[in-house]
N, C-alpha and C positions, 0 to 999 in steps of 0.2 A: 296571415303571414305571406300567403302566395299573391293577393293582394297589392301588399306594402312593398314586394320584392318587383312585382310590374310597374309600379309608380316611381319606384327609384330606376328602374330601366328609364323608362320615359323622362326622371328628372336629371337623365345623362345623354339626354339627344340623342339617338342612333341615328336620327336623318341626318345630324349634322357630319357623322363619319366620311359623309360626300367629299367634304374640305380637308378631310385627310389622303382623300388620293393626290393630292400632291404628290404626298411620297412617293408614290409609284410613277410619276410621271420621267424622273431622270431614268428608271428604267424603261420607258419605252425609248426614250433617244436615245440610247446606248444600244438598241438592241443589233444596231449592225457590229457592234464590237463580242458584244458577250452572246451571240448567237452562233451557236457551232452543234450543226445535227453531231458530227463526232464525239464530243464531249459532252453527252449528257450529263452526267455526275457535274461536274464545271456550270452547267446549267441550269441545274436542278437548286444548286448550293446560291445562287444569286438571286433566283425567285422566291426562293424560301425565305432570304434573308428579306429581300422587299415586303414580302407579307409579313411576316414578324412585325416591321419594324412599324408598316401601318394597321398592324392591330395594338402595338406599344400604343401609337398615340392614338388610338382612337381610345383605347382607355386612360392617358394622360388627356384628351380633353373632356372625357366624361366627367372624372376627377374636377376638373378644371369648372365647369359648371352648377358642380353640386357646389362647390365653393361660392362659387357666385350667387347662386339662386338663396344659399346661405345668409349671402352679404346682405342682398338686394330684397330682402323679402318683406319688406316690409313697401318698398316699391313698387312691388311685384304686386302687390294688391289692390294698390292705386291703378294699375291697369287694366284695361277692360279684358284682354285677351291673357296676359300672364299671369293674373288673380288665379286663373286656374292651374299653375305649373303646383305638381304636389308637395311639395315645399310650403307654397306660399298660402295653399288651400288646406294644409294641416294635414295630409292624406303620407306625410314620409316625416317621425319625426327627423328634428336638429340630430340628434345623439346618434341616430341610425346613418343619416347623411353625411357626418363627418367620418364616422367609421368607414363606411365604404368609400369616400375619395380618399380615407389616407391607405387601402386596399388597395386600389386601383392605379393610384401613383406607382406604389412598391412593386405591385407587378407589371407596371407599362416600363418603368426605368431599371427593372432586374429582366428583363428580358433583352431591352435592349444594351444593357451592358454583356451580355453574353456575344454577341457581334462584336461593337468593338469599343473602347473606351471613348474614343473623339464624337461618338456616335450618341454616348450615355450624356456627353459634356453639351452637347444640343439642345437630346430630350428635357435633360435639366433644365436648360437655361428656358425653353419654352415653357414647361411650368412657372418657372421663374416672373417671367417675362408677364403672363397672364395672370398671376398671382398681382406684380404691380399693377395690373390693367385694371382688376378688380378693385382695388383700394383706392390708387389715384391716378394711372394714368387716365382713364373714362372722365374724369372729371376736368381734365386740361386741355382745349380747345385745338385743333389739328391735329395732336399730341396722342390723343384718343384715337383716329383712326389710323395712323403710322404706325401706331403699336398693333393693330392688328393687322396692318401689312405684314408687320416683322415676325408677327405669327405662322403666317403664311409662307417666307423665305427661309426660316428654321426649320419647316416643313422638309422645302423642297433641299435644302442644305443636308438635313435628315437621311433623306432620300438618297444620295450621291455619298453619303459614308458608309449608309450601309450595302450598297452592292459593290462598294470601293473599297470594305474591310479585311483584311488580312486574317483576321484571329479568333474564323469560326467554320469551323466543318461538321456535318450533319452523316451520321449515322460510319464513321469513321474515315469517312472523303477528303481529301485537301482541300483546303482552302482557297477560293478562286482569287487569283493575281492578277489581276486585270489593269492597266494604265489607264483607267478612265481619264477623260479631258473633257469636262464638263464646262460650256462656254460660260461667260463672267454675264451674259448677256441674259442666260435663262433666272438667274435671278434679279437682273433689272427687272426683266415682263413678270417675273412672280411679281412681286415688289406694287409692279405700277397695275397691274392685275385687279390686285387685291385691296389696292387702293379705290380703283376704284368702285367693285363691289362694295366697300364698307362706306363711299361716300354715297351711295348709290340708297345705301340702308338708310343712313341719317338722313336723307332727304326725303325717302317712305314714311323713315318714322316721325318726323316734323308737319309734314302734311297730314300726314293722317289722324298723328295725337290733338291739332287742332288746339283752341285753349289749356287743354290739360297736357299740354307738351314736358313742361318744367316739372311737373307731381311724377310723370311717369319716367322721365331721363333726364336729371339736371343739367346734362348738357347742352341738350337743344336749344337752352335759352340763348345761347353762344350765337348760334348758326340762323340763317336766313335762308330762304328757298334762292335768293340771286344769288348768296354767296356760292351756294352747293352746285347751283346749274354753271356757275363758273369752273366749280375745282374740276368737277365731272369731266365738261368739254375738254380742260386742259390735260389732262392725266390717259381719259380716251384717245384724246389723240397721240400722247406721249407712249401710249402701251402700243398703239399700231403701230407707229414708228420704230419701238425698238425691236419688237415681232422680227418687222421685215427687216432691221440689221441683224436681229440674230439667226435667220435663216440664210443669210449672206455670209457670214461668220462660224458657223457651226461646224465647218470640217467635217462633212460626214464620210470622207473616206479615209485609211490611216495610213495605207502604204504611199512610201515617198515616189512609189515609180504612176501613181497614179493620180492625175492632178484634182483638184476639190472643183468640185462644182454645185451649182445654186439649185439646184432643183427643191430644194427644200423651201424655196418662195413658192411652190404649188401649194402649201397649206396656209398661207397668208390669209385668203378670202373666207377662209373658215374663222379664222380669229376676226376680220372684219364684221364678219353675218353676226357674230359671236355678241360682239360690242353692240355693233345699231341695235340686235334682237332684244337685247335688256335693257339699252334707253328705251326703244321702242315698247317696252312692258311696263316701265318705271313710268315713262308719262301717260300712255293711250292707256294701260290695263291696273293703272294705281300700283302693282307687285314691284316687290325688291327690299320690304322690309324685313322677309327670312329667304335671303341667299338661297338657303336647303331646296328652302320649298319651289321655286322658281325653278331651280333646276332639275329637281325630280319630276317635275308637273308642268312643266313646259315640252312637250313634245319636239319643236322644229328644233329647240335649242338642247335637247339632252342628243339629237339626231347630228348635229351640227358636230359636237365632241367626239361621238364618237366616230363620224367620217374624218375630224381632226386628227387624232390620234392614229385611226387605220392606214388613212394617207400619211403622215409623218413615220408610222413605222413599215409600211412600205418602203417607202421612200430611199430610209437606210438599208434594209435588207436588200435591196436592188444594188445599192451602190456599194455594199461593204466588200 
């Protein structure tokens, strides 16, 4: 049993939880708003809720996998590397797998219905959303990796209701009220982000699967190495472009007697190093067909985020 219970862990990705810090990412750019040494309790109630809300979805995309490895398992065997996910190698059954993603669902989407209702209409829809992916979006050529953009912008959308919710206090605290103004611009770079991570993938996975492309993701037959070295350039360059308007745009100060300023184009060249470092691994090092892995086991580039984020949330605390 204890076994069967590790192998259904594993057939829920905990590496991939990486892609749920999303959600935390709209609280580090807020934190010049909701950062007050004086109000702890008020501080306390916001962190809480962002945690909650990315441990919701890391067990709605756990959920979301088993599903898939579900679908796909007979796929799954056809490939050299996923033949071994426990699923597909007989090591978890069907009956066990389903029970636990419809578990995992109920408790990722009752949890964050506790926060706040616009917040549960998210989580939902991102099940939703991946639920289609699974059946047919994966199968419709661009169609395929925009849906998993839009995974990623639910995320971060996720993110911004629940430290923006009104309708949850912890251990009998009020509820933090905060005007969040969360720029329209950090969901564009989610957006164009995650695009191109996912076209970054299918272009791993194309090269790599070699003739048995089609056995192992009927997609690929779609796609071409020049198609993908086109979408790539373009979306690359379209994600640093909107970067650097949204760090011109973000308002990082709130009082009207004190005017906004750019300083937040100081973490630009962190998202620059960001981009060249994963073309630069996708062509010279073959990696980019598991995002996860790339980023947990890339050193300069797990290094790179997190001086991204330190700087960006300096940034605002200096100026709030």
């Amino acid at each position: 049993m204890i076994s069967t219970i590790q192998n259904l862990i594993l057939s829920c990705r905990p590496k991939q939880s990486v892609k749920n810090g999303l959600v935390l990412v709209p609280l580090f750019f807020t934190v010049n708003i909701w950062w007050d040494g004086d109000q702890l309790d008020q501080m306390l109630i916001i962190v809480s809720k962002a945690i909650i809300t990315f441990l919701s979805f890391s067990a709605l995309s756990g959920a979301v996998y088993l599903f898939n490895d579900l679908r796909d398992v007979e796929q799954d065997r056809a490939h050299p590397v996923k033949r071994n996910r426990p699923i597909a190698a007989g090591l978890v059954s069907p009956r066990f797998a389903w029970t636990a993603a419809t578990l995992l669902t109920a408790a990722g989407l009752g949890a964050v219905a506790i926060i706040n209702i616009p917040l549960l209409a998210v989580s939902a829809g991102y099940v939703v959303l991946n639920i289609a992916y699974t059946i047919v979006l994966k199968h419709q050529v661009i169609l395929d990796v925009m849906a998993i953009a839009a995974g990623f912008v639910l995320r971060a959308v996720a993110g911004t209701l629940a430290i923006n919710g009104t309708e949850f206090g912890l251990a009998g605290l009020e509820p933090a009220r905060l005007p969040l103004n969360i720029s329209p611009w950090l969901y564009v770079v989610t957006a164009l982000g995650a695009l191109f991570i996912a076209l970054v993938k299918r272009r791993s996975e194309l090269t790599g699967a070699g003739e048995g492309a089609e056995s192992q993701r009927s997609i690929l037959r779609e796609y071409s190495e020049a198609l993908l070295d086109q979408l790539i350039v373009i979306v690359a360059a379209a994600t640093l472009m909107s970067y650097t308007l949204y760090t011109f745009s973000s308002g990082i100060t709130e009082s009207s007697n004190v005017p906004e300023n750019n300083t937040m184009m100081l973490t630009i060249p962190f998202v620059a190093y960001g981009l060249f470092r994963y073309l630069y691994l996708m062509h010279v090092k073959g990696r980019g067909e598991a995002p996860e892995e790339t980023l947990l086991a890339d050193r300069p580039l797990r290094l790179n985020i997190i001086l991204w984020l330190g700087t960006g949330a300096l940034v605002l605390v200096l100026n709030s």
